[in-house]
C-alpha positions in Angstrom: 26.5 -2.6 21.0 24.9 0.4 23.0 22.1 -0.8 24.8 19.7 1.6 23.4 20.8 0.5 20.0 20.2 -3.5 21.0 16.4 -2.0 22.0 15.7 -0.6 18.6 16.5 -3.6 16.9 14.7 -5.6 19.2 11.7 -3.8 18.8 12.1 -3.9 14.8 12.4 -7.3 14.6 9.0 -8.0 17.3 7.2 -5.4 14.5 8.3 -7.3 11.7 7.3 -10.1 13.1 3.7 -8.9 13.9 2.3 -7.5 10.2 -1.1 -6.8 12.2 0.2 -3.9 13.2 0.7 -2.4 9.6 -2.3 -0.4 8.5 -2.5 1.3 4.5 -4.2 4.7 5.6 -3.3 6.1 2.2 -0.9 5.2 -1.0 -0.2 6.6 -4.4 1.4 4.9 -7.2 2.7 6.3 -11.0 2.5 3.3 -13.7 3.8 4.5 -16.6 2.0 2.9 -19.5 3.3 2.9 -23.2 0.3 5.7 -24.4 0.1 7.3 -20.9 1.0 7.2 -17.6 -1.9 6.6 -14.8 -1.9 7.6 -11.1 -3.3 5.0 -8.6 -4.1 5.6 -5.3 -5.9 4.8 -2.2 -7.0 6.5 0.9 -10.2 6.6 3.3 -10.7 3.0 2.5 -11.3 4.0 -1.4 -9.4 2.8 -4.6 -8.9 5.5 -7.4 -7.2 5.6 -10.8 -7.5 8.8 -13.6 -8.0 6.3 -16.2 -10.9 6.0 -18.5 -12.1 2.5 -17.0 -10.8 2.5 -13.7 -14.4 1.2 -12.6 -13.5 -2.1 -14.1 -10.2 -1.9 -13.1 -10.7 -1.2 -9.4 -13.5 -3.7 -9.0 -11.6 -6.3 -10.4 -8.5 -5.5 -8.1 -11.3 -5.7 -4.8 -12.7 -8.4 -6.3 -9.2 -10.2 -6.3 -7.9 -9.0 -3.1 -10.4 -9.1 -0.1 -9.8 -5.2 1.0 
């Protein structure tokens, strides 16, 4: 292998290794329900969702996973 290739795969595999260094900044998902389909997403440290109780449905996801 070319050296510079050996590099990039060392460095992959120290990053992988080191899941501190990931950070979320922002993130939108699609679920597609069986009446509609709702758009989920996250950015500036703040959970959003279009549907009609997404109140209850965010704070239940924060309360779950310590954000």
């Amino acid at each position: 292998m070319q050296s510079s290739l050996i590099s990039k795969v060392q460095k992959a595999q120290q990053y992988a290794s080191e899941p501190q260094r990931v950070h979320v900044e922002s993130l939108r998902v699609r679920f597609e329900g069986d009446n509609n389909s709702h758009c989920v997403s996250f950015a500036a440290g703040r959970w959003d969702c279009d549907c009609a109780v997404s109140y209850t449905h965010l704070r239940a996801h924060e309360t779950r996973h310590d954000l």
